[in-house]
C-alpha positions in Angstrom: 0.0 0.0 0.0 1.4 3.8 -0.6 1.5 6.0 2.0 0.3 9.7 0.4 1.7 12.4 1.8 0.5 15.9 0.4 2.5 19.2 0.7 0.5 22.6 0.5 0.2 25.7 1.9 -2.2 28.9 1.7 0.9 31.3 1.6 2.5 32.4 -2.1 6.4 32.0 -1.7 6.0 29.3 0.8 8.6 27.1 -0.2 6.3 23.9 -0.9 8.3 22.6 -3.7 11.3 23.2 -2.2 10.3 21.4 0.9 8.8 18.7 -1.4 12.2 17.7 -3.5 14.3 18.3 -0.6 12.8 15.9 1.8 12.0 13.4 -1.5 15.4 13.2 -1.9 16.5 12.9 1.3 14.4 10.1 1.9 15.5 8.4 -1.5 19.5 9.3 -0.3 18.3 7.2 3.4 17.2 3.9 0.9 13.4 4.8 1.5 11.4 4.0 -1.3 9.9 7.3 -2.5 8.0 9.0 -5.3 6.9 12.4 -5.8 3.7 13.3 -7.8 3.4 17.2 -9.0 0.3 18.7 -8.9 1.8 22.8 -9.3 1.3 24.0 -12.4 4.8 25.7 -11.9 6.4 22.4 -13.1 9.9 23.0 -11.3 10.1 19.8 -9.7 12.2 18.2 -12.2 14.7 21.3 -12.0 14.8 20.7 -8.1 15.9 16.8 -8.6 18.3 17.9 -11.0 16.7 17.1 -14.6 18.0 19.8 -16.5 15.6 19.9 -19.3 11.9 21.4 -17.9 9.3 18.3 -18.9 7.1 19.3 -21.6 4.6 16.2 -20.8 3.2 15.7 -17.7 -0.3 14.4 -15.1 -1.3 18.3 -15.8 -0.9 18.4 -20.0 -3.4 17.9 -22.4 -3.8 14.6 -23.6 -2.5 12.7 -20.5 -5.6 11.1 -18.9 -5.2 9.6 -15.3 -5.3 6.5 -16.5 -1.9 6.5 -18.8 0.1 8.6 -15.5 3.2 5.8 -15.3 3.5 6.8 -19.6 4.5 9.9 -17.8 6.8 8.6 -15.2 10.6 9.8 -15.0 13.8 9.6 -13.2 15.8 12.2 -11.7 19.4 12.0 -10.6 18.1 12.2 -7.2 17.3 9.0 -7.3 13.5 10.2 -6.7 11.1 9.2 -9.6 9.1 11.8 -10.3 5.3 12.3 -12.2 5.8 15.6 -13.6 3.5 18.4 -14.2 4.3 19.3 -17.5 3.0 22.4 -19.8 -0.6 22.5 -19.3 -3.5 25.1 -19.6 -6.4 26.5 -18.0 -8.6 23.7 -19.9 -6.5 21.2 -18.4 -6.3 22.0 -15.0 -10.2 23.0 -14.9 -11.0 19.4 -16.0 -8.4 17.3 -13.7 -10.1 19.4 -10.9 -13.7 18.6 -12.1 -12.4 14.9 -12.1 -10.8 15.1 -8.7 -13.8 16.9 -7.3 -16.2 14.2 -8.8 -14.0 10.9 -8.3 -12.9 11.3 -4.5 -11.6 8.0 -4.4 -9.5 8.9 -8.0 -6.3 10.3 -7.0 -5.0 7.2 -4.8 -6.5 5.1 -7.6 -4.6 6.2 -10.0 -1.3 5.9 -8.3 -1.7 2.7 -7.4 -2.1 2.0 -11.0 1.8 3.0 -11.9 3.2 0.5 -10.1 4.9 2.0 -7.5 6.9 -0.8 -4.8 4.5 -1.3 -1.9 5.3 0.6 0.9 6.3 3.5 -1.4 5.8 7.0 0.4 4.2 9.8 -2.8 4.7 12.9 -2.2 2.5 15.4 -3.5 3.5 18.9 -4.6 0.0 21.1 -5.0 -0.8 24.7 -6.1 -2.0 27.1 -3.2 -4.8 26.6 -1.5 -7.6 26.7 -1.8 -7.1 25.0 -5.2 -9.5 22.3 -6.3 -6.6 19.8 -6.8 -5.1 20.8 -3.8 -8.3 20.6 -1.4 -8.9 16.4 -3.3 -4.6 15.3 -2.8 -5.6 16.8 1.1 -8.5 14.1 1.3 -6.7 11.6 -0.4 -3.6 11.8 2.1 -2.5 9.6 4.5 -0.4 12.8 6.2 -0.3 16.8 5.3 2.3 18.7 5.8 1.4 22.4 5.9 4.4 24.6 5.0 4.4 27.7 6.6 7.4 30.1 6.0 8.2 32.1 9.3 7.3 35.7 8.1 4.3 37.9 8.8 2.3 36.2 5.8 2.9 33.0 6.9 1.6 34.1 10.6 -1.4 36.0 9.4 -2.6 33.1 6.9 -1.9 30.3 8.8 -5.4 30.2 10.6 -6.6 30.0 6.7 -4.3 26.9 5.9 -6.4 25.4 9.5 -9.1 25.8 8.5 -8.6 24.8 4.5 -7.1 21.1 6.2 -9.8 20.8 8.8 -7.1 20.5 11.3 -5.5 17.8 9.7 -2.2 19.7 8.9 1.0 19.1 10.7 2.7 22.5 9.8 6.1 22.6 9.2 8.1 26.0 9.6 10.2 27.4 6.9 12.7 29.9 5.9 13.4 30.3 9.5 16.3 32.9 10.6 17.6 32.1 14.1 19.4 35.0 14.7 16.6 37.2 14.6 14.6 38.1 17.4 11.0 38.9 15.3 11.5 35.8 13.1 11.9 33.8 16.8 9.0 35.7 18.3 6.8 34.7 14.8 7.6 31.4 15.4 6.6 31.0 18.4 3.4 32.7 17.9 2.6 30.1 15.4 3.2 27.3 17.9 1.6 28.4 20.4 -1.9 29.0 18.2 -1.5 25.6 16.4 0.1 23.3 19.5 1.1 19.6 19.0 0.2 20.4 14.9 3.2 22.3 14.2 6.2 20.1 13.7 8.9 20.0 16.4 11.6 21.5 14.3 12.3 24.0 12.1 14.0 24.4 7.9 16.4 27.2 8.2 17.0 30.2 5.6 20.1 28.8 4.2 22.3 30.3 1.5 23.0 26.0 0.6 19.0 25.7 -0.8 20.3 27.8 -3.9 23.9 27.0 -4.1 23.0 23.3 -4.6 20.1 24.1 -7.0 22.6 26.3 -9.2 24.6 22.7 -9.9 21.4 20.5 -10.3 21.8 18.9 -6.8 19.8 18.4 -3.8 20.8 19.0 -0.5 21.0 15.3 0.3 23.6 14.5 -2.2 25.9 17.9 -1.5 24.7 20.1 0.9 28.0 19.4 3.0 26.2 19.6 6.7 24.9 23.0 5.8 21.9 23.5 8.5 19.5 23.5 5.9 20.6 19.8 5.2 20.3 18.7 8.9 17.0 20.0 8.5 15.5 18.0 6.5 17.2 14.8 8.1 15.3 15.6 10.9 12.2 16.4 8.8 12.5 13.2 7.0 13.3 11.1 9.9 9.9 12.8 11.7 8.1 12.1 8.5 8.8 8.3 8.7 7.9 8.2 12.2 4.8 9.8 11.6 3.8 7.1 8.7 5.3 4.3 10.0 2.1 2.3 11.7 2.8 0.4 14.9 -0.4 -0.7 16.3 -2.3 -0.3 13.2 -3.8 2.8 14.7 -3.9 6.6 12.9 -0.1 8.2 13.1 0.6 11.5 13.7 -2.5 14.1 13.5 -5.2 11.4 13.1 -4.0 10.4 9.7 -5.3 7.0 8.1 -2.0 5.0 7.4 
């Protein structure tokens, strides 16, 4: 069985793809089987694993239906297979939202269909909420992490991301900057409104995200101990924990696993 784990947020500039390839790749550098399914129209996922052509084709372009997704299915020196977004259009994202809107049961459906190894943990990269396709990969999901960057946005929309999960959202903090005393203080505004839902950690602002995406590389395979890369060792190692059933109980946040 897959273990879906959606990424979104309800603030622009968030980081969510970052945060999505990052922690993909980390998980595929620890020998943790791992796809990543991209849902953000942006297509920049492939860039972020390293491909350095942008994918024309993708789950989003016309001509693709669900059904034909692993015709779609590449690798990425990252060692993360990736379903791409590719070019798409208005048209094209109207009707995959009408489909996921209709066919709640379609999303997981159709990635069981590619073939994925059991066990396999899909992460989904979305558009902003409160996107249609966004709102149906949050039902489908066996966990959601909410990305909120630690700025006055993030703080002022985060009741909105709340609400938009139903309180299913384990928020993860982002673009933190230690050394200063109102990024601290936003922080710690936003965990003590959310509580046990915001992540017990915290992805620095690190000058390592870019270098390494300048040379097609992830911070798994050369960010060098940077912070940034500690950071998502710990995010990845909180992720597993979280979807790793023991009892055969909900994980973290209630989520079905």
């Amino acid at each position: 069985m897959l273990t879906l784990i959606a990424v979104v947020s309800s603030a622009g500039g968030a980081g969510r793809s970052t945060v999505t390839a990052h922690l993909a790749a980390q998980l595929a550098h620890a020998s943790h089987p791992v796809a990543v399914l991209e849902l953000d129209a942006q297509n920049s996922l492939g860039a972020l694993l390293g491909l350095r052509e942008t994918c024309g084709k993708g789950v989003l372009s016309r001509g693709v239906a669900p059904d034909s997704w692993h015709s779609v299915l590449c690798a990425t020196p990252a060692g993360v297979p990736l379903l791409p977004a590719g070019r798409t259009d208005p048209l094209c994202l109207s009707a995959l939202g009408e489909w996921l809107r209709q066919d709640t049961g379609g999303l997981r459906r159709q990635l069981d269909a590619v073939g994925f190894p059991a066990g396999t943990r899909v992460l989904i990269d979305t558009q902003r909420l409160p996107d249609v396709m966004t709102q149906a990969a949050i039902a489908a999901a066996d966990l959601v992490l909410g990305v909120v960057p630690v700025t006055t946005t993030g703080y002022v929309t985060q009741p909105d991301l709340i609400a938009a999960c139903a309180g299913r959202a384990q928020m993860v903090p982002n673009l933190a900057a230690a050394s200063s005393s109102l990024n601290n203080d936003l922080l710690h505004l936003m965990q003590t409104r959310a509580g046990d839902a915001v992540v017990p950690l915290r992805i620095h602002r690190d000058d390592a995200v870019g270098t390494v995406a300048a040379g097609g590389q992830t911070l798994a395979s050369a960010g060098f101990g940077s912070q940034a890369a500690l950071d998502f060792v710990q995010l990845a190692a909180w992720v597993l924990r979280a979807t790793t059933p023991d009892d055969g109980s909900a994980g973290a946040g209630g989520n079905r696993l």
